[in-house]
C-alpha atoms as one frame of an Amber mdcrd trajectory, in Angstrom:
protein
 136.005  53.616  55.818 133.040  55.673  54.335 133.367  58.291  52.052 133.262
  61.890  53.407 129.130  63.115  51.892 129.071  65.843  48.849 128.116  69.115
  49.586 125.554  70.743  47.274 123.944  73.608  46.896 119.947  73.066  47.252
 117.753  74.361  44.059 116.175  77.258  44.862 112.560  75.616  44.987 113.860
  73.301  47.508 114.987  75.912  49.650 111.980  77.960  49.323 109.918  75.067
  50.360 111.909  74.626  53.446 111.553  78.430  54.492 107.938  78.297  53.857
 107.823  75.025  56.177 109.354  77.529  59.079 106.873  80.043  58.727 103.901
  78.622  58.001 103.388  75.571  60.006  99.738  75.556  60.020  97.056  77.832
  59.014  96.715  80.062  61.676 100.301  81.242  60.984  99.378  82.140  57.381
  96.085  84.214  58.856  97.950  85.773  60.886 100.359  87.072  58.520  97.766
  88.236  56.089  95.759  89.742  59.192  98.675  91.331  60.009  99.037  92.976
  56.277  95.782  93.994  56.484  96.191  95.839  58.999  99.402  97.652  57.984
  96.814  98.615  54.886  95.345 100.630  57.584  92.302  98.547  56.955  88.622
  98.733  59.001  87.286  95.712  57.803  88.755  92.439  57.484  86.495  89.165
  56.688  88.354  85.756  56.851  85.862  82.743  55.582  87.751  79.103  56.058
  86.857  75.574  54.722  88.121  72.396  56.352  89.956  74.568  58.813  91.591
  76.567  56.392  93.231  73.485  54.895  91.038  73.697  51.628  90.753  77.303
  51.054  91.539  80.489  53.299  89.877  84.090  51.609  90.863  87.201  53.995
  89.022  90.164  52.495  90.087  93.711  54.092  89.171  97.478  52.949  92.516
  98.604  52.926  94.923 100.835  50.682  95.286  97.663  48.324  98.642  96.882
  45.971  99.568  98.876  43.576  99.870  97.228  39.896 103.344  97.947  39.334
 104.529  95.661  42.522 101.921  92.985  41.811 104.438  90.701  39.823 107.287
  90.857  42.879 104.459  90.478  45.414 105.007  86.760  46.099 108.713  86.854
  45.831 111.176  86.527  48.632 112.484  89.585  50.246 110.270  91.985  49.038
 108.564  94.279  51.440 106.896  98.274  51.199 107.924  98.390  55.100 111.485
  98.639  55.017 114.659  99.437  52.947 117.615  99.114  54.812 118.810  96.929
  58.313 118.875  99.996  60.185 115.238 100.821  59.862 114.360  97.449  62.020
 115.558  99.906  64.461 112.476 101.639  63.930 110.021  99.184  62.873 106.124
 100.196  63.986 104.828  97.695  61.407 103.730  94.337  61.459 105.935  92.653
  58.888 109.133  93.929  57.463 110.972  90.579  56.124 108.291  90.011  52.528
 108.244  86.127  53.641 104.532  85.903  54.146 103.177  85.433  50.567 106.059
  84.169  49.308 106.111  81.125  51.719 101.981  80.586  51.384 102.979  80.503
  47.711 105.354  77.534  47.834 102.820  75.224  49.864  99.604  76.613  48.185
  97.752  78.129  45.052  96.836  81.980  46.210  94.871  84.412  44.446  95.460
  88.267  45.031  92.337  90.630  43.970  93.194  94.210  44.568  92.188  97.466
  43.913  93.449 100.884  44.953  91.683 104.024  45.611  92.698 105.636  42.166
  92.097 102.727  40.365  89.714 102.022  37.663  89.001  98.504  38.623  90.561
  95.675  40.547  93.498  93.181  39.111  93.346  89.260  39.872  96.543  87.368
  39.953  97.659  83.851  40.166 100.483  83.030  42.345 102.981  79.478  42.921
 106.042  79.268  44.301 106.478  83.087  44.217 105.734  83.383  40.294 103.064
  85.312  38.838 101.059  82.673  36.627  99.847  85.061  34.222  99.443  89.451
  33.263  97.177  90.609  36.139  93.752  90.480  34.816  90.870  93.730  35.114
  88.072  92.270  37.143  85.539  93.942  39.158  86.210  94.605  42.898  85.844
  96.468  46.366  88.715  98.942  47.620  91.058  96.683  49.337  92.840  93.397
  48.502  91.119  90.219  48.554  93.907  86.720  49.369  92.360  83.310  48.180
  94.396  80.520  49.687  93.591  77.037  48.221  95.149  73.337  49.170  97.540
  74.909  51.777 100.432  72.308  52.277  99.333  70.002  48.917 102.714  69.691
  48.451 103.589  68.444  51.500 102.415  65.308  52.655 103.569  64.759  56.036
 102.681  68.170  57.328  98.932  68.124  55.712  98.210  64.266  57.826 100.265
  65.874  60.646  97.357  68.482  60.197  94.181  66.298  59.664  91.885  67.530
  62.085  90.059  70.549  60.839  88.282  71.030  63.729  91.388  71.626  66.113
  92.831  74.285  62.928  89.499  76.491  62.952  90.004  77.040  66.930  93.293
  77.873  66.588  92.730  80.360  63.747  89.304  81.604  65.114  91.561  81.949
  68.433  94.261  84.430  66.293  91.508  86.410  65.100  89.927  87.027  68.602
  93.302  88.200  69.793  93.695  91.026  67.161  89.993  92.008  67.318  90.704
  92.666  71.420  93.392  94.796  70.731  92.592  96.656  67.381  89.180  98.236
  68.689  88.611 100.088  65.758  88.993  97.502  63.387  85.874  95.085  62.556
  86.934  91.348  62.477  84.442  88.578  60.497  85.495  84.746  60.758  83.235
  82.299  59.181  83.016  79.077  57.295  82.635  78.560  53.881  78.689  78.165
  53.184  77.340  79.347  56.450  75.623  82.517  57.597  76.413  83.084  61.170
  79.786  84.161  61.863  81.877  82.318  64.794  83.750  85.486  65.474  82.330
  89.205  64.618  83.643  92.419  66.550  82.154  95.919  65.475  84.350  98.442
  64.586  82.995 101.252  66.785  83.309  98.776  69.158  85.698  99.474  72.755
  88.219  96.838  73.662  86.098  95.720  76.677  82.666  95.084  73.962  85.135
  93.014  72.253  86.238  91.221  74.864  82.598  90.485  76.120  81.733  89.472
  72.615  84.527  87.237  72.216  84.707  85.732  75.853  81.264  86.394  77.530
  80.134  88.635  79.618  81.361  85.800  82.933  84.918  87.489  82.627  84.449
  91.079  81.928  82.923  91.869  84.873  85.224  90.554  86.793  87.521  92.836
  84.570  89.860  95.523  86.406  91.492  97.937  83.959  95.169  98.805  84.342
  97.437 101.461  83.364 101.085 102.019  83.834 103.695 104.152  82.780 107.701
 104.206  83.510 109.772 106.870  81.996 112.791 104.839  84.146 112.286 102.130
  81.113 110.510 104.146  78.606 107.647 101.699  78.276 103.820 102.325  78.941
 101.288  99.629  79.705  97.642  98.967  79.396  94.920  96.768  79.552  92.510
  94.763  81.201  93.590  91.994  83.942  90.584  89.719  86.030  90.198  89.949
  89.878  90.399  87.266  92.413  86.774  86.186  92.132  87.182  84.979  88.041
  89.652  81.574  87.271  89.584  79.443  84.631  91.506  75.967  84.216  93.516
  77.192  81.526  95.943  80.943  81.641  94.140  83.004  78.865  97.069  85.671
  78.783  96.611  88.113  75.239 100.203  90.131  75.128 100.657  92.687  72.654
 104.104  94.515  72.603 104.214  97.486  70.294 100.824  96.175  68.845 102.718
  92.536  67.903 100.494  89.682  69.283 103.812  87.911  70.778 104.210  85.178
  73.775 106.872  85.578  76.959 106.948  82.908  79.556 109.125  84.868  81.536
 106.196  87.867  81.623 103.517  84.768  82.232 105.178  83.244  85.531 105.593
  86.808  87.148 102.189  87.151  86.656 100.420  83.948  87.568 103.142  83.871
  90.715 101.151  86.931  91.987  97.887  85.551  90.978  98.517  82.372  93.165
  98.511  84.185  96.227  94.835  84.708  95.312  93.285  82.014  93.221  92.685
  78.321  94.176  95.037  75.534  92.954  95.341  74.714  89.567  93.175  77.695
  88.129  94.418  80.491  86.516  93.437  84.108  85.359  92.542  86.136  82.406
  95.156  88.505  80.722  94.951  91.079  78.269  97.937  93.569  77.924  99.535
  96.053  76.070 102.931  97.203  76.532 104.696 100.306  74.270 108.305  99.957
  74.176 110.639 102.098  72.539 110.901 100.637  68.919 114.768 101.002  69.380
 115.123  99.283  72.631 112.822  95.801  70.575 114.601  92.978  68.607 111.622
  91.545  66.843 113.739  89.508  64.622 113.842  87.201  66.717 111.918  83.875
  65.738 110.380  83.037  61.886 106.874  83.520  63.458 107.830  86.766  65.093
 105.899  85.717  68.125 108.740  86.331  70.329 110.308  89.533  70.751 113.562
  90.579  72.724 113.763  93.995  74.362 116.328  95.980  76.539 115.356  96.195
  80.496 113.496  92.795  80.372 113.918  92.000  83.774 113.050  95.745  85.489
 109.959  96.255  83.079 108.674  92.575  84.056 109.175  93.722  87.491 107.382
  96.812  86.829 104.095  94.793  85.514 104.269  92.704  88.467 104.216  95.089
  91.401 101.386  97.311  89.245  98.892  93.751  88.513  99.390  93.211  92.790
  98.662  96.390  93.668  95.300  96.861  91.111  94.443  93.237  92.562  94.996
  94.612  96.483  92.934  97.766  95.567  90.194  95.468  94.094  87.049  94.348
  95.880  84.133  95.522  94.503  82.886  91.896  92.911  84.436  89.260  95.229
  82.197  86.695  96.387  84.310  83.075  96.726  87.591  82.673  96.013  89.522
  85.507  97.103  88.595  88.639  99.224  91.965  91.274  99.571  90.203  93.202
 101.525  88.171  92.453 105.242  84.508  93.696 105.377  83.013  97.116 105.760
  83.424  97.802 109.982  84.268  94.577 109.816  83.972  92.165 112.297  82.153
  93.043 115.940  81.913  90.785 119.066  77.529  90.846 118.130  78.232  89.124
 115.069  79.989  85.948 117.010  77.402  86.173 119.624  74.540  85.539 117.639
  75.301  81.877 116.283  76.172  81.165 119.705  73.019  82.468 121.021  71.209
  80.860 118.638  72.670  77.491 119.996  72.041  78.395 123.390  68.195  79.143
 123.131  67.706  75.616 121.348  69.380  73.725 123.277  68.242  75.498 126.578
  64.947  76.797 126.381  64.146  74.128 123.861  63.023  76.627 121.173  64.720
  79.108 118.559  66.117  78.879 115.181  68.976  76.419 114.845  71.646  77.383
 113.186  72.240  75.858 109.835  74.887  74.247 108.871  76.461  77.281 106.712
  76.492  79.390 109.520  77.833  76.678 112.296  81.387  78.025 114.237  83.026
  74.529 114.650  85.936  75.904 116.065  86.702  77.169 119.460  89.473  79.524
 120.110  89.959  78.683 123.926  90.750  75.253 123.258  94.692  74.034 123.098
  96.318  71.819 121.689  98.684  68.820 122.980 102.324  70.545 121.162 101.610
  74.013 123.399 103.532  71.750 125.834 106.389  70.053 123.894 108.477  73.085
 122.730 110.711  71.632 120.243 114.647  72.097 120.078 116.092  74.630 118.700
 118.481  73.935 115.955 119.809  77.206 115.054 122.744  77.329 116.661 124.058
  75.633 113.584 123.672  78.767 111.681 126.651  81.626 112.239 126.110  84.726
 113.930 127.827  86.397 116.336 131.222  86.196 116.929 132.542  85.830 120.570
 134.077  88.613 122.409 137.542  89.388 122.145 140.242  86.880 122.911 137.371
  84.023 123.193 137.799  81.284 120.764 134.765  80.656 118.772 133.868  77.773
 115.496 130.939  78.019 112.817 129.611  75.068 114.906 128.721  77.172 118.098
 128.399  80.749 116.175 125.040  80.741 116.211 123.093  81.814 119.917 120.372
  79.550 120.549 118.014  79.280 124.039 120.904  78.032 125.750 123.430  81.182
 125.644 121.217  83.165 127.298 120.300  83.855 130.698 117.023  85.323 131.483
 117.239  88.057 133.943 113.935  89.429 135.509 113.388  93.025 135.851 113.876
  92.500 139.497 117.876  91.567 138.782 118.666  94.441 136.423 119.123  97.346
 139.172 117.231 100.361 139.396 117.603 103.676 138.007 117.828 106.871 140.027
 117.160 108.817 137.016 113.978 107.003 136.353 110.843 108.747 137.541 108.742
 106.236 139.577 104.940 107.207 140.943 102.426 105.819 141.995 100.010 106.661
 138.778  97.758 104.155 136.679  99.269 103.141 133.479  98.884 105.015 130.381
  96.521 102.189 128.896  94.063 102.683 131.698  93.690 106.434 131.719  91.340
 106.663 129.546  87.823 104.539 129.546  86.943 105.489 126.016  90.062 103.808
 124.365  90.284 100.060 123.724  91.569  97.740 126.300  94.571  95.994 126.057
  94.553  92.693 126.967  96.967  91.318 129.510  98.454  88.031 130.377  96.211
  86.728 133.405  96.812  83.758 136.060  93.350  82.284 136.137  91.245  83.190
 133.451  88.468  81.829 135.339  88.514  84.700 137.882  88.388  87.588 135.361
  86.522  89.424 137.223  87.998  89.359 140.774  91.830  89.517 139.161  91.255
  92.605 136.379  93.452  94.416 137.829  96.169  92.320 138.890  96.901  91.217
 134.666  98.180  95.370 134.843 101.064  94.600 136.926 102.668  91.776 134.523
 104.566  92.789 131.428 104.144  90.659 128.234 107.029  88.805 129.399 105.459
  87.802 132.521 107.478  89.719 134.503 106.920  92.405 137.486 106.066  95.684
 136.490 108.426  97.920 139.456 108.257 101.297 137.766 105.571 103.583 136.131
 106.605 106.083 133.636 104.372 108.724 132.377 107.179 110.579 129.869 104.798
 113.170 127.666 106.045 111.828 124.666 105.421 107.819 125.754 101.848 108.630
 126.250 101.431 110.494 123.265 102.653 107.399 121.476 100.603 105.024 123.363
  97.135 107.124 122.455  98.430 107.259 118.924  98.431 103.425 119.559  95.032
 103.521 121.034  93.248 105.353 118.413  94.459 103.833 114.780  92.823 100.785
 116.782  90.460  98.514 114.456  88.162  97.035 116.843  86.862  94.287 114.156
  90.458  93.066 113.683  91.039  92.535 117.411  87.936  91.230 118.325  89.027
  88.663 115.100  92.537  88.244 116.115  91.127  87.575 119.954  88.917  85.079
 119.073  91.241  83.421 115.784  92.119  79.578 115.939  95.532  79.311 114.584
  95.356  76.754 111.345  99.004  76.491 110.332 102.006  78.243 108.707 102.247
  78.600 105.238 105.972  79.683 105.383 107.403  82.350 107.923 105.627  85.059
 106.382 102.330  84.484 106.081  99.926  81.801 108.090  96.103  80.771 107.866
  93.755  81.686 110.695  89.756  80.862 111.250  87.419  83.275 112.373  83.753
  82.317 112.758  83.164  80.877 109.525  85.487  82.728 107.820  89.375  81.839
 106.488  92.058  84.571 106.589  95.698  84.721 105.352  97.512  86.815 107.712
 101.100  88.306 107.572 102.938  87.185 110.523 105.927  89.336 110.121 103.688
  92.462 109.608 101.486  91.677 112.395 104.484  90.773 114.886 106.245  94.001
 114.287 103.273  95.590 114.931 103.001  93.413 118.375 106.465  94.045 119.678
 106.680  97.892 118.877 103.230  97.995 121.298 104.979  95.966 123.741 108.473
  98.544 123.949 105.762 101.330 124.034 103.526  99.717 126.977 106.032  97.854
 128.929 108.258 100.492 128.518 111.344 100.703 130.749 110.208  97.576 132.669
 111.831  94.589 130.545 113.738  91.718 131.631 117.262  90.987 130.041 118.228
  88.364 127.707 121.990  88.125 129.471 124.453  86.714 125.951 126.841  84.252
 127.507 129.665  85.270 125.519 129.490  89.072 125.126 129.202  89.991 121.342
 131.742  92.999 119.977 129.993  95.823 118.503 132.985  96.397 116.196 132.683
  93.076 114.638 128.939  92.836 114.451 129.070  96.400 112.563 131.883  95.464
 110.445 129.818  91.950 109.757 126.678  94.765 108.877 128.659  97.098 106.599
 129.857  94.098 104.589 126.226  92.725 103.880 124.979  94.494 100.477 121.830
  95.366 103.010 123.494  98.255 104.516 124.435 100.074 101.234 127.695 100.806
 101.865 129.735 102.782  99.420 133.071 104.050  99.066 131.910 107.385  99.135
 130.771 106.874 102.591 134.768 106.204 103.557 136.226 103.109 105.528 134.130
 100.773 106.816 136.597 100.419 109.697 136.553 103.855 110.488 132.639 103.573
 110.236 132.179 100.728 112.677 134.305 103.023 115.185 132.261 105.266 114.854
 128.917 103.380 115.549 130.287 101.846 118.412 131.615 105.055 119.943 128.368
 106.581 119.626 126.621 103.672 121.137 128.348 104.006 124.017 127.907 107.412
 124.239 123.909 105.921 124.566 124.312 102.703 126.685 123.220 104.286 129.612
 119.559 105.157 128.270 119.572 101.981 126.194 120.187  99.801 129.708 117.648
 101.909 131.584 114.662 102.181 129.258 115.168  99.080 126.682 117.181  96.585
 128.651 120.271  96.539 125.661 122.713  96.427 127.540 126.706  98.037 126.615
 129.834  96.955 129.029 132.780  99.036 129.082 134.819  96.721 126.769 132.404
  97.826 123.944 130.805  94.408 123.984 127.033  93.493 123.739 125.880  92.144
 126.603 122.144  91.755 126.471 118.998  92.124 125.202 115.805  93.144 125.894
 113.292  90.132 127.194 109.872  90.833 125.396 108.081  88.028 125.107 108.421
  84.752 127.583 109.515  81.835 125.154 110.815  84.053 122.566 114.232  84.802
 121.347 114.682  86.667 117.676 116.613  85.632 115.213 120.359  86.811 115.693
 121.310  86.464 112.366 119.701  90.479 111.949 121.320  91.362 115.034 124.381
  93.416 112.885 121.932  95.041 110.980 120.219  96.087 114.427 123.448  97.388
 115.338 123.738  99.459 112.776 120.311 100.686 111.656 120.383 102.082 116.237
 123.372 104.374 115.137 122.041 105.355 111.932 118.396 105.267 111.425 117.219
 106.127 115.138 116.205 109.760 115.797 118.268 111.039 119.077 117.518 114.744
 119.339 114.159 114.408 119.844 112.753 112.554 122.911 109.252 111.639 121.185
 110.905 110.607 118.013 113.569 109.047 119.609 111.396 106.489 121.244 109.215
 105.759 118.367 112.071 105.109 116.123 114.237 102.935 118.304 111.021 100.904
 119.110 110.847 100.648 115.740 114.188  99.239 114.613 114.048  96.987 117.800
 110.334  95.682 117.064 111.965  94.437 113.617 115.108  92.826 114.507 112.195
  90.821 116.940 109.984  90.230 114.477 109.193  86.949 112.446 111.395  87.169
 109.231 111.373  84.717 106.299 115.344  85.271 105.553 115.929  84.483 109.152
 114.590  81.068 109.691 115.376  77.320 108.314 112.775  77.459 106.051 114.800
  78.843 103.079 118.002  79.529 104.902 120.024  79.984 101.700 123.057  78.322
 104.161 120.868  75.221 104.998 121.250  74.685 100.656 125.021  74.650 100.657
 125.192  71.750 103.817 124.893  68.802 101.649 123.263  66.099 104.076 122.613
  68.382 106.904 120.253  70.139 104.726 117.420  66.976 105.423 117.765  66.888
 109.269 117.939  70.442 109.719 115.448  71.343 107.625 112.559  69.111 109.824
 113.353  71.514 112.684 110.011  73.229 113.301 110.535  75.475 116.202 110.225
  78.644 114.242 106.251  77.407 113.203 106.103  76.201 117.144 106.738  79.735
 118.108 104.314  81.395 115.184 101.991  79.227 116.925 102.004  78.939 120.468
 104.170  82.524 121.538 103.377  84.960 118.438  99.794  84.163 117.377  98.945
  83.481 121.440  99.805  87.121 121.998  98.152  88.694 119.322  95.137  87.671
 120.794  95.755  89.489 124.164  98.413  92.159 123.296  98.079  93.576 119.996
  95.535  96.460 118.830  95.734  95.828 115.026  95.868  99.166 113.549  93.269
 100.118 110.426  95.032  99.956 107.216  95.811  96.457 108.283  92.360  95.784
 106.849  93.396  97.285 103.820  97.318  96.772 103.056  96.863  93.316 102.532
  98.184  92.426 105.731  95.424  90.400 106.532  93.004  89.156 103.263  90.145
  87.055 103.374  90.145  83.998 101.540  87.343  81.757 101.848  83.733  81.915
 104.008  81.918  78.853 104.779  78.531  79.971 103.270  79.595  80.908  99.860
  82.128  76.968  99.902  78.087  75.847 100.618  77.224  77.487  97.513  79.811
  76.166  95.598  79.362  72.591  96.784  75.572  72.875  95.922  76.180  73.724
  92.335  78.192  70.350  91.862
């Protein structure tokens, strides 16, 4: 059996050598350390000249206060610092070092030479320095204000590091690349890097030059002007931000991301990823953006004693002031448009989009291959799509599998399993309006529908049975709801009609003449899909755009829906008990007993469920049971797993004393409980994760894209009127034109 090994305590040169190892591991770490004293000098000037890539000598020269004569013999020692005193002041810290391990560890793996001179003295000292010793007495020499650091044969002592190190080349980028980063941020500092024996400098910023002249003279003037400056504060987190970010139209291959937290050049991968996950909404594959920030933290609330390179730093809040610089680099990048010509357009044209601008390619077509003459379109400018045309899946509706997924439970004293929670197609009977029973209170006359009244407004599009006879059936579309049902009643309430011109006049015409001529591409997940228009490639969000489309439909088809009849009746108690247990619905203790709560709601409900039958087709038995739903679209059933919410957000968020706001507000909630959700669906159905082997076969199950598709995107093309600040809320963003993917192609 082997002996157990002696412990011994290391020599102190051994251990010195070791620490130096950790903090200088090549020589951009010991620039940066001296660049970093310089600075705390309160320097202006600070010329760095290398040779061999700062492997054979390293000279920083700076302007600062320089080193006073009395701490020149400690200077290279361990531990020995002007920028702190005690533990507590890290606390505090607003310098750049604060441990005294710089010099001391460029001593143990090199030869340095200190010239300094102070503003009071006489003339400058030169010292020799190795491992941490002063050679000799400083010697009087002549000399500039400032200190002078002459590095020579940096890691001769250590073998394996200096042929770990053998490629200059590689060294001077990396140090040239330190440089650049503190010149960006300290604008009123001048920055030289050079080699030994040449002229021209490879790096030289200006010292009454701004941040953005630095970053043009360090980077080129290819990403500055695709530069958007940003400023942020939070009091919540006590932290302020600034800096410079690029727009959409600038990528490069590589993330050039400069972070500077209370003036510290420092790295955080966490900070990165939020960042480039916003960007990639907006940039093509595999290319990233350009970064320059600045945050200001409270010094107390930052742990920069954290790594032996100090480029990490920990700080309090992390996750809500990462958060914070997220949601303010999407909204400057939303906001930004003024320089986008390929990649990425946030925002749609001036007036956008008219029905002469899609006429004239076609018309250009026509009168060549007619008449025989004309221009021909080129290729750039060629529509290759046609938005009539269907495809073969319009007519294979798949099966829907969510009736895997709980919702609902069955009405009281009806057994029900997880297997058969869930309400698909099949538990529902559709009920025309024709079956629901008319209302005496309801006024009926023979007027023209609200959408009609006026000539001057936009038209509104409606479901037609021969689209070939437009002209001899316009009228006849009127009597259909989007449902496809029979209109049987007309009501002209003051308040509906003020809602429906309120609909009529936030109209963009360029967005429905795009989204009535679009040719559905494909999903990219619930939320969001890609359409053509003309030659152009939009990213549109489906769940905005299909609230929007169901709130028009309760305000135009108003009182006149069919019913989507539940099989088993669903308990309003339990779905708002199931509501006030989700973390959604905010529930508190303060806000007393949830059971007492759900009483409530459903009490007051059925104090409603006579106007809520009548007008939106919910319907309310006496046994306080849910017993159906209103029909809106044929083919389309929402998502029940938001139907507690629904429940309880009618009770609580809807407006009942007034008539006008009443109506707008229910429409509201209902439009999005029927809207296309991304928590609602299989695709990321955080249930579908804990099934095991279910999760493959469940998760093929594309009904929810089959609807986006052939139900959703089919009647935003003849029942929606986009409103305007879709065109500017990122609702709908342009991502790609077919002349400028010419010009791109061209260039390779």
């Amino acid at each position: 059996m082997a002996d157990p090994g002696v412990i011994r305590r290391l020599e102190e040169a051994v251990v010195n050598r070791i620490a130096a190892g950790e903090v200088i591991q090549r020589p951009a770490n010991a620039i940066k350390e001296m660049v970093e004293n310089s600075l705390d000098a309160k320097s202006t000037n600070i010329q760095v000249i290398l040779k061999d890539g700062g492997l054979k000598l390293i000279q920083i020269q700076d302007n600062g206060t320089g080193i006073r004569k009395e701490d020149l013999e400690i200077l290279c020692e361990r531990f020995t610092t002007s920028k702190l005193q005690k533990f507590e002041d890290l606390a505090g810290i607003c310098t750049y070092g604060f441990r005294g391990e710089a010099l001391a560890s460029i001593s143990h793996v090199a030869h340095v030479t200190v010239t300094t001179k102070t503003a009071d003295g006489k003339c400058a000292l030169r010292c020799n320095y190795c491992d941490g010793k002063l050679k000799a007495p400083p010697k009087p020499c002549a000399g500039n204000q400032g200190t002078q650091i002459t590095v020579e044969d940096l890691f001769y002592n250590i073998a394996t590091r200096r042929k770990a190190l053998k490629n200059p080349s590689d060294e001077f980028s990396k140090i040239v690349e330190v440089v650049s980063r503190y010149a960006i941020h300290n604008s009123g500092v001048s920055f030289t890097v050079k080699k030994q024996g040449e002229t021209a400098p490879d790096v030289r910023t200006l010292a009454n030059a701004s941040t953005l002249d630095n970053i043009r003279t360090i980077f080129g003037n290819a990403v500055t002007r695709e530069l958007i400056e940003v400023s942020f504060e939070e009091p919540k987190f006590a932290f302020k931000m600034k800096g410079y970010i690029s727009n959409a139209n600038y990528s490069v291959k590589k993330c050039i991301f400069l972070l500077f937290i209370n003036h510290r050049l420092v790295e955080s991968s966490m900070l990165r990823k939020a960042i480039e996950s916003v960007y990639a909404a907006y940039l093509p594959k595999n290319t990233h953006p350009f970064l320059y920030l600045s945050l200001e933290i409270l010094p107390q609330n930052v742990d920069v004693n954290v790594h032996p390179t100090k480029h990490e730093v920990h700080f309090l809040h992390e996750d809500g002031i990462i958060e914070s610089v997220q949601q303010t680099v999407e909204s400057k990048l939303l906001g930004a448009n003024s320089s986008r010509t390929y990649f990425t357009q946030t925002l749609l044209p001036r007036p956008a989009i008219t029905s002469s601008d899609l006429a004239k390619p076609l018309a250009a077509v026509a009168s060549s291959g007619v008449e025989g003459f004309g221009d021909k379109p080129c290729a750039r400018q060629l529509v290759r799509t046609d938005a009539k045309e269907q495809k073969m899946d319009a007519f294979l509706q798949p099966v829907n599998m969510s009736h895997v997924l709980p919702a609902i439970p069955a009405a009281a004293g009806e057994p029900w399993s997880q297997d058969s929670e869930m309400l698909d197609a099949s538990d529902f009977e559709v009920l025309s309006v024709k079956d629901i029973g008319s209302s005496a209170n309801t006024a009926e006359q023979d007027l023209q529908p609200c959408h009609e009244e006026s000539s001057s407004g936009p038209s509104r599009k409606r479901p037609r049975a021969n689209l070939l006879d437009d002209i001899k059936e316009e009228d006849s579309g009127h009597d259909m709801t989007a449902a496809r049902l029979p209109k049987r009643r007309i009501i002209n309430l003051t308040s509906l009609l003020s809602l429906r011109e309120e609909i009529s006049s936030r109209n963009h015409t360029g967005l429905q003449d795009m989204l009535q001529n679009h040719v559905f591409i494909g999903c990219v997940n619930p939320q969001w899909a890609l359409v053509q228009y003309q030659t152009k490639l939009y990213l549109i969000n489906s769940t905005k755009l299909s609230q929007e489309l169901f709130y028009q439909i309760l305000t135009f088809d108003f009182g006149n829906f069919g019913v989507l009849r539940l099989s088993n009746p669903a308990p309003l108690y339990e779905l708002a008990m199931m509501a006030l247990d989700s973390p959604e619905s905010g529930w508190t203790e303060d806000d007393g007993p949830k059971e007492g709560l759900a009483e409530y709601i459903v009490d007051f409900l059925r104090t409603k469920s006579e106007m809520l039958q009548d007008y939106f087709s919910i319907g309310i038995d006496e046994n306080r049971n849910l017993t159906g739903l209103p029909l809106l679209l044929e083919n389309y059933i929402p998502a029940l797993e938001g139907l507690p919410m629904f429940i309880l957000r009618l009770a609580t968020e809807v407006n009942w004393d007034e008539e006008k706001e009443c109506f707008d507000s229910l429409s509201k909630e209902c439009s999005m409980f029927y809207s296309i959700r991304k928590e609602y669906t299989l695709y990321d159905s955080p249930i579908l994760l804990q099934m095991g082997q279910q999760h493959e076969k469940l998760g093929s199950d594309k009904s929810w894209k089959w609807t986006a598709e052939h139900v959703i995107s089919k009647a935003f093309r003849t029942l929606l009127l986009p409103p305007k600040d879709f065109a500017e809320n990122g609702t709908i963003l342009q991502l790609a034109n077919l002349p400028d993917l010419y010009k791109v192609f061209e260039r390779c």
